[in-house]
C-alpha positions in Angstrom: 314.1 -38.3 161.3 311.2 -35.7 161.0 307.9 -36.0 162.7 304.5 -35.5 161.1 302.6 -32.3 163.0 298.9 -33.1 164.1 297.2 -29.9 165.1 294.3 -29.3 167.2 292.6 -26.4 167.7 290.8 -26.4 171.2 288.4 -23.1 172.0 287.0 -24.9 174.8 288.0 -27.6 177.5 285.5 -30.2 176.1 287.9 -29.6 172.9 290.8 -31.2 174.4 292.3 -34.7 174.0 292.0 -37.1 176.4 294.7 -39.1 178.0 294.2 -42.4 176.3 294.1 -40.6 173.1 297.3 -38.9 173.6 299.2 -42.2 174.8 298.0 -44.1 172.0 299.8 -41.7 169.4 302.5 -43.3 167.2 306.3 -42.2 167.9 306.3 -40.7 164.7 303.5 -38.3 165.2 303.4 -34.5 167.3 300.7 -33.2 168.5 300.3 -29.9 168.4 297.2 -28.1 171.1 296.4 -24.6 169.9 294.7 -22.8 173.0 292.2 -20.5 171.2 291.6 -17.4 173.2 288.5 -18.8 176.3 291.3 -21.2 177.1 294.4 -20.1 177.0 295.0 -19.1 180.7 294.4 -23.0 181.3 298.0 -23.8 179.5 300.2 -24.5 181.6 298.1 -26.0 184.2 296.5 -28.5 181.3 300.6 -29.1 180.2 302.1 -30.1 183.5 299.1 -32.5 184.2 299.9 -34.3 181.3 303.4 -33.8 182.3 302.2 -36.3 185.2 299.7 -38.5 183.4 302.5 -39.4 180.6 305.7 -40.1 181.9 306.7 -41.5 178.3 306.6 -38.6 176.4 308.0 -35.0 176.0 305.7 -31.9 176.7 306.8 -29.0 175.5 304.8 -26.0 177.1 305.7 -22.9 174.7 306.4 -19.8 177.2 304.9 -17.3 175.3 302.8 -18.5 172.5 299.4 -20.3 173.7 300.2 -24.0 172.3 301.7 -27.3 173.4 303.5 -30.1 171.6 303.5 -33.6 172.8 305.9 -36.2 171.2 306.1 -40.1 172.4 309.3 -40.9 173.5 311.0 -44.6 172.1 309.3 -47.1 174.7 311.2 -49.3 177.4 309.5 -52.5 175.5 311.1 -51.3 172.1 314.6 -50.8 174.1 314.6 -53.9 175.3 313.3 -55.3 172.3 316.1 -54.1 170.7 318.9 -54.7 173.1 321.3 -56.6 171.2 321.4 -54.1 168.7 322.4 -50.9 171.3 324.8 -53.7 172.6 326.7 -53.8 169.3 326.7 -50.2 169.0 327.7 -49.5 172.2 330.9 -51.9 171.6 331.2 -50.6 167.8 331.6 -46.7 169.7 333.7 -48.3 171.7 336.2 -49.8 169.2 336.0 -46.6 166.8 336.7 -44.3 169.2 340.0 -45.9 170.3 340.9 -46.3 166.4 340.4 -42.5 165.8 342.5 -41.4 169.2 345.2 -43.2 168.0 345.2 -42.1 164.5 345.0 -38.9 165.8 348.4 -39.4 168.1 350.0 -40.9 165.0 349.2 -37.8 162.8 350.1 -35.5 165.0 353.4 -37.5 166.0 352.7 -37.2 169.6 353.7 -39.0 172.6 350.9 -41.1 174.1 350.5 -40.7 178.0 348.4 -43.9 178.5 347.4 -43.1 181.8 346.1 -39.4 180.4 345.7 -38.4 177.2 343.8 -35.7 177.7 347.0 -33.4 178.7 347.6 -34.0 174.7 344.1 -32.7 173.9 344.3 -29.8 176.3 347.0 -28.6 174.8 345.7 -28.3 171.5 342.6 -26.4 172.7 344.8 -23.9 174.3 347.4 -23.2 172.1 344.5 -21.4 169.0 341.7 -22.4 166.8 343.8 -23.8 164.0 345.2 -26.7 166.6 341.8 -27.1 167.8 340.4 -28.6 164.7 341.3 -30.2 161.6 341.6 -33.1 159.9 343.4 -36.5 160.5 343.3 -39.0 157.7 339.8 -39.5 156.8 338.3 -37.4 159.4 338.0 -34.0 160.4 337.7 -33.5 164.1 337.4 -30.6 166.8 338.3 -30.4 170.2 335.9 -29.2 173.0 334.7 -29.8 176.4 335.7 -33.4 177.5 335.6 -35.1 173.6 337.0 -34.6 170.5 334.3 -34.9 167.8 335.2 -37.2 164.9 333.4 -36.8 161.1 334.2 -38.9 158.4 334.5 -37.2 155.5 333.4 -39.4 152.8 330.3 -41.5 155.2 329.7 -38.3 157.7 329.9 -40.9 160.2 329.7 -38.8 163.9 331.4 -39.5 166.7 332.3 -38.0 169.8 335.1 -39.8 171.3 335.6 -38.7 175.3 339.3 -38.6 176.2 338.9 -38.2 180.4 339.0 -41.9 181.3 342.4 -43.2 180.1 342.9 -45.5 178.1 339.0 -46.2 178.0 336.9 -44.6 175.1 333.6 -45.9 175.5 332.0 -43.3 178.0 328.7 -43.0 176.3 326.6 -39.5 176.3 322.7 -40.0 175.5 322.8 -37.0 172.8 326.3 -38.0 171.2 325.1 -41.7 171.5 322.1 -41.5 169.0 323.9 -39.2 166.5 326.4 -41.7 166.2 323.7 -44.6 165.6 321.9 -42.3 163.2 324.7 -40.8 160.8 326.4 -44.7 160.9 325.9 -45.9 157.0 325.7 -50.0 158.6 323.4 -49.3 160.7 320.5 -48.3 158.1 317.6 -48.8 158.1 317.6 -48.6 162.3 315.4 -51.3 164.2 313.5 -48.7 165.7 313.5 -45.1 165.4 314.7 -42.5 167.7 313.5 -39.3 166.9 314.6 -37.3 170.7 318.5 -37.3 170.1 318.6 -36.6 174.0 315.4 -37.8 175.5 315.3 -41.1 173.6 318.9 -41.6 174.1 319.0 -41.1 178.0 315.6 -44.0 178.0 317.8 -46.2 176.0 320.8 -46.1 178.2 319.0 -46.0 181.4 317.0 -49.0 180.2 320.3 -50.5 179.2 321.5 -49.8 182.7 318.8 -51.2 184.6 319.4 -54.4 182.4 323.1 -54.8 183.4 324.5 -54.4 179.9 326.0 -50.9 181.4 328.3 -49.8 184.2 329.5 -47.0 185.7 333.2 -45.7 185.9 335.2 -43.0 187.3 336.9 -41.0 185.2 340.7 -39.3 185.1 338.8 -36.6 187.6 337.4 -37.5 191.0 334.1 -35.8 190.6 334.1 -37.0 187.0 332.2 -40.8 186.2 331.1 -42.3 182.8 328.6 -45.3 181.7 330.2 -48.1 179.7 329.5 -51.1 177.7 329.9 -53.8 180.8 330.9 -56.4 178.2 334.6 -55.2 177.2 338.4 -55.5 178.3 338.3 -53.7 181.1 341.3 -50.9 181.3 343.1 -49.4 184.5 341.9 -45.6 184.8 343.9 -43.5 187.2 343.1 -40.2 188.7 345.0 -37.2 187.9 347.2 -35.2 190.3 348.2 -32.0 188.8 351.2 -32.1 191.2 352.8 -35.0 190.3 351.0 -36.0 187.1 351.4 -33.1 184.8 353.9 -33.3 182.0 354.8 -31.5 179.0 353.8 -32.6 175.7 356.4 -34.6 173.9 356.6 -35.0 170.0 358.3 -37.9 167.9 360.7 -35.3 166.0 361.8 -32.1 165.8 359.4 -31.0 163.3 356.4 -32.1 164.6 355.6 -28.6 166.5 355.6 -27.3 163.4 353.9 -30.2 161.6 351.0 -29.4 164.1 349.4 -26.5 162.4 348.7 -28.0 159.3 345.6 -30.8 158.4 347.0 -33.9 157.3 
């Protein structure tokens, strides 16, 4: 979703916008502040009072170039609003995920360590870039980090499905939360737009936390927690010992170390 740019052109301080203004804008709008050359030593100072004065929003102070954007975050009234809605999609992420990590161990014809499956994924990333992505029925994926990101290839549904908590795929990231809401065909037209894949994504699941529709769990890693739908069938997650947990990968037949390599 693209926002409309408003620009302003200030050459003095009487020039600027006032706060009220500036909270008042819709979500859809930026506002851009050009600092013409009597003001522009007044930047930053100007950008991290309103950083103060407008909790709700993003201000983006440019570091080099005398201007400064503000955009109006999605609203805790809006969030809560539209609860129900991040409720479903928070169990829809949920159920999808699971679906895809076991298509993916039936494709590949791997063994599935319930209690960690991300020894399966971490083997893929290491062993080279060709076992790292590909494709698995429907959907292509590629293995980084903590996840494994999931595109279908006909809807270009999104998804990135975390693989540290067991058993448990719901562990929900703000950024990889509202891609998969946006690029999810049922979900169109959204109730409400979020235009701050990050920013407005963080609001909603804080907000969502602070109503107790969220919860937080630990992870296969002690250090390691994650935030989940609180209204699910809870699953066991155990933390990992390397020196009595780690195993080698196990396939279904003979050929699937070979079958591996190639997109199915």
């Amino acid at each position: 979703m693209e926002r409309t740019i408003h620009v302003i052109i200030a050459k003095s301080i009487q020039e600027l916008p006032c706060i009220d203004y500036l909270r008042n804008i819709p979500q859809q709008k930026t506002i851009r502040i050009v600092f013409d050359y009597p003001i522009s030593h007044i930047r930053e100072d100007y950008g991290e009072q309103l950083k103060k004065n407008l909790p709700d929003f993003i201000i983006g102070i440019h570091s080099m170039e005398p201007k400064i954007e503000i955009r109006k975050l999605i609203t805790k009234e809006e969030i809560i609003a539209n609860q129900l809605f991040f409720v479903q999609c928070a169990k829809d992420y949920r159920k999808l995920g699971e679906e895809l990590i076991c298509l993916f161990f039936e494709k590949k014809k791997i063994k599935l360590n319930k209690n960690f499956p991300f020894l399966a994924f971490n083997y893929f990333k290491g062993r080279s870039r060709r076992t790292q992505s590909g494709k698995v029925g429907n959907w292509r994926y590629f293995l980084h980090g903590h996840h494994c990101y999931f595109q279908n290839i006909t809807s270009k549904q999104e998804i990135e499905v975390p693989f540290m908590f067991g058993m448990e795929f719901g562990d929900l990231d703000p950024y990889f939360f509202s891609l998969y809401i946006k690029s999810t065909p049922d979900y169109q037209p959204l109730p409400v737009n979020i235009y701050e894949d990050f920013a407005d994504g963080k609001r909603i699941l804080d907000v969502m936390l602070q109503l107790g529709l969220l919860e937080r769990i630990n992870s296969n890693l002690e250090t390691h927690s994650g935030l989940v739908i609180k209204d699910r069938n809870k699953v066991e997650i155990k933390i990992y010992n390397p020196d009595k947990d780690y195993e080698k990968i196990e396939f279904n037949s003979r050929l699937s170390r070979f079958i591996q390599f190639f997109n199915f």
